[in-house]
N, C-alpha and C positions, 0 to 999 in steps of 0.2 A: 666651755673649758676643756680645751684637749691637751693633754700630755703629750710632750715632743720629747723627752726624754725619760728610759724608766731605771728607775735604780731599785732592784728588786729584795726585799728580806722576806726572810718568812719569820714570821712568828712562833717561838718555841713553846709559847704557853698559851694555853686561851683565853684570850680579851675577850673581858667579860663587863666590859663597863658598856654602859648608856650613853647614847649623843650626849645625853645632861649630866652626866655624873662627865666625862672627858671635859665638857663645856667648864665646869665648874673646877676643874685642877689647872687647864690651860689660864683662867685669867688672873692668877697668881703671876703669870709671866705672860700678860700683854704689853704688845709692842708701843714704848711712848719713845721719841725722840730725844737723840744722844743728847747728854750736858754738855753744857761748854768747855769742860776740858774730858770728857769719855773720846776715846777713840771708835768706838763703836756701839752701836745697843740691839739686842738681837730679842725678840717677843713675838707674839703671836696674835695676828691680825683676823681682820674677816677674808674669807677666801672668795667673797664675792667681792667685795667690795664696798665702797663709801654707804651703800645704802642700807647698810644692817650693821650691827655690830658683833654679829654673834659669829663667834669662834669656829664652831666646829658644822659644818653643812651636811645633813643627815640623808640617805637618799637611798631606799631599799635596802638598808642596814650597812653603807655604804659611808665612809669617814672622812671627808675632805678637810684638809687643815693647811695654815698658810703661817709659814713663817715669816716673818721681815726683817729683812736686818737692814741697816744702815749707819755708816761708814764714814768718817772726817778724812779728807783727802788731802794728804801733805805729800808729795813731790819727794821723793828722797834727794834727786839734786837739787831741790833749793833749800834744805834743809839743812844738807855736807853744805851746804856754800856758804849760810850766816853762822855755822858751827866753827867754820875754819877761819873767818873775817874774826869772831869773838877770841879764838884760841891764841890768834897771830896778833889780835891788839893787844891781850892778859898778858901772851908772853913777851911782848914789846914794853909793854907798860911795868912787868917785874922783874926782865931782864935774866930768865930762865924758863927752861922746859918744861912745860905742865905734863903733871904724871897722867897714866891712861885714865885713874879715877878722876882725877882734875876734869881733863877732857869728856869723860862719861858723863860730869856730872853740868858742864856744859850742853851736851845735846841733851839731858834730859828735862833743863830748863829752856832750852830754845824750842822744844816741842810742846812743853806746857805752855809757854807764849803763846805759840803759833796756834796751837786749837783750836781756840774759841774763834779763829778769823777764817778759820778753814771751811773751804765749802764740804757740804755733804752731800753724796749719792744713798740710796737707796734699793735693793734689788728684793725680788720674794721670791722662798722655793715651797710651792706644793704638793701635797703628799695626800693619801687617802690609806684610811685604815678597812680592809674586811675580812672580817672577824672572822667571819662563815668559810672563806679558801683560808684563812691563815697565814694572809698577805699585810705587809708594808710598803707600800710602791712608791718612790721618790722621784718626783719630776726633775730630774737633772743629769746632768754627763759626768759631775764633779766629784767623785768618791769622798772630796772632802764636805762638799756642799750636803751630802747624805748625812755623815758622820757627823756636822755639825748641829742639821736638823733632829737628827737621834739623839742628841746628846743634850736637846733642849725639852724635849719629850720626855726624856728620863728624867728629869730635872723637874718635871711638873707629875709624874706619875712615882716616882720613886725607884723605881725598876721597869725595864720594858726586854725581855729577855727576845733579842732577835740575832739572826746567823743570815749574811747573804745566802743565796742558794745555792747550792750544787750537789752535780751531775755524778752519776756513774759514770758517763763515758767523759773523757776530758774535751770541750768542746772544740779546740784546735785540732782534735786528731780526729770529731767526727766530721768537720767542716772541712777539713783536706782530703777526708776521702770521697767527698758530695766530689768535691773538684776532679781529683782522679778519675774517678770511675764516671764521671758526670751522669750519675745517677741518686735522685733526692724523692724524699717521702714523697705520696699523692697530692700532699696539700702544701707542699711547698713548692716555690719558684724560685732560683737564682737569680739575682735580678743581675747588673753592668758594673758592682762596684766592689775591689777585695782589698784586700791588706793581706802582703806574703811577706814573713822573714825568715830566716836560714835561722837553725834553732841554736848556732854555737852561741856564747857571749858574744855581746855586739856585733852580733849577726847581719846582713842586709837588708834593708827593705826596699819591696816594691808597691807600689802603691798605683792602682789600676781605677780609673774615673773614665765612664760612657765607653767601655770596655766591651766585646764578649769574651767571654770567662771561659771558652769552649776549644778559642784560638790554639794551634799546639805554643804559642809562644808562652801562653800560661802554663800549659802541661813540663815545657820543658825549664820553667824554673820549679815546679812539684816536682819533676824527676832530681831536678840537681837539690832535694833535701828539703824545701823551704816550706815551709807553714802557715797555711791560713789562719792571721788573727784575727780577721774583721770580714765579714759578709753580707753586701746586700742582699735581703730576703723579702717575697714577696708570701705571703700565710692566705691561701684561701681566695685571695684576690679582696681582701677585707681590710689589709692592714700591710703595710710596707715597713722597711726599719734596715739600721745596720744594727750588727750583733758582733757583739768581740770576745777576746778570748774568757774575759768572766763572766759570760752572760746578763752586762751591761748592754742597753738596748739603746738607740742614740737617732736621730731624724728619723722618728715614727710617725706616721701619718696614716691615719683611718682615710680609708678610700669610698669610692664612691659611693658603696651601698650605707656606709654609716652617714655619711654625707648627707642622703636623700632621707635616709632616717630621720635625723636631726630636723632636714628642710620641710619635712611632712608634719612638724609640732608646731603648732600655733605658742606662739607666749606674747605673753603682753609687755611684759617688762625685764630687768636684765637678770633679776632671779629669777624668773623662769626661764629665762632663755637659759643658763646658767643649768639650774637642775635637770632640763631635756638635755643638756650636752653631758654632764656626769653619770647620767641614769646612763644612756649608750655608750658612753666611755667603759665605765667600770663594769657594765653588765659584756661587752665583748673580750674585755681583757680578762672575767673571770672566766668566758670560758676558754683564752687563749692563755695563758698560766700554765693547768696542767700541761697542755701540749706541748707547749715549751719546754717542759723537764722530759716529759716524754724522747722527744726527739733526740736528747742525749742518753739517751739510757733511763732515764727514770731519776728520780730525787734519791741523792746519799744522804742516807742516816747522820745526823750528828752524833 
């Protein structure tokens, strides 16, 4: 199990619960399949999988947890289309205008129809708690996909008091000056790929793919004003990733030596294979976290 995307909080208070005490507030809200007319139902699954049922995957003091949601999928255009078929036969049929309520109350029963026929998707977002750095790490790009998983957590804990991270230094003005000056910490590498926008309202952007970042053609849209949002980053030769202006982390990929790491553990079956990949997972991002704050200056106080 690797994280491709990190959506990072810090914990403002110290977690202090047990894999079994968390295990035991999560399954108040396990994930069971929407009703026939729910639009959606969102709960908390195995992070491994089919073969276990338990909640929360415990791993050097390390919290792995899976949310699930799944979703009834109705088409908004065929939904406007049997809405306005209905509206145009009531108003043929009484020979006046249906008010907006009329009509509201029309789609709100062609969608109660329509539910229970509607097919459903399903997607998971995973997350791991440690206690120990004072981390929440959220596998996703989706600021809302985070906020919705938090908001399901709190819901089974009562209170989870967390603050995305941030920096002393503002990360778009220490990542334009890597560019400028094209000079970056020891252990960092520029990798081929930026995001620059000119900082007015609706400003422009450039967007740079299998690029070098060194060209003066980049220098000279940094001279004319523009701003590094997004930067590929190479950490150590360990771990690759783009990084944007809130220090959302997005096509992360552990490299070769976590790779061989992993390749070097014998498992028998898919929870083990599973636990050797979280154990290196979590055990290299705890120590690549601080360094992360690091690089901009260090962690602002809330």
């Amino acid at each position: 199990m690797w994280f491709k995307n990190l959506s990072i909080f810090r914990l403002t208070d110290a977690f202090t619960l047990t894999s079994e005490e968390l295990e035991q507030k999560l399954e108040a809200m396990s994930f069971r399949p929407c009703g026939s007319h729910e639009e959606f139902c969102f709960g908390w699954t195995s992070p491994i999988g089919k073969s276990t049922q338990q909640l929360v995957h415990n791993c050097n003091g390390f919290m792995m947890l899976c949310g699930k949601k799944e979703e009834r999928v109705l088409p908004a255009s065929v939904v406007n289309e049997i809405v306005q078929e209905k509206i145009f036969e009531t108003e043929e049929k009484q020979g006046r205008k249906l008010s907006k309520k009329e009509r509201t109350a029309i789609k709100d029963e062609t969608i109660f129809d329509l539910l229970p026929k509607a097919f459903t998707f399903s997607r998971k977002i995973y997350a791991y708690i440690d206690p120990k750095g004072g981390w929440l790490i959220v596998d996703t790009a989706s600021a809302k996909n985070a906020e919705d998983l938090l908001s399901l957590l709190r819901k089974c804990l009562g209170s989870l008091p967390t603050v995305p991270i941030n920096t002393v230094e503002k990360p778009v003005s220490t990542m334009t000056q890597w560019l400028v000056n094209n000079q970056v910490p020891d252990d960092v590498t520029i990798e081929d790929e930026c995001e620059l926008r000119s900082p007015e309202e609706a400003g422009g952007i450039v967007r740079c793919k299998r690029h070098d970042l060194t060209l003066p053609e980049i220098k000279n849209h940094l001279d004319s004003g523009k701003q590094v949002i997004k930067l590929a980053i190479n950490w150590t030769n360990r771990i690759s990733f783009i990084i944007d202006e809130h220090l959302a982390i997005k096509r992360l990929r552990f490299l070769e030596f976590c790779q061989d790491q992993a390749a070097d553990i014998e498992a028998d079956n898919e929870s083990e294979k599973f636990d050797a990949d979280f154990s290196i997972m979590s055990a290299e991002l705890a120590n690549f976290l601080p360094r992360l704050l690091e690089l901009f200056g260090g962690e602002l106080e809330a």
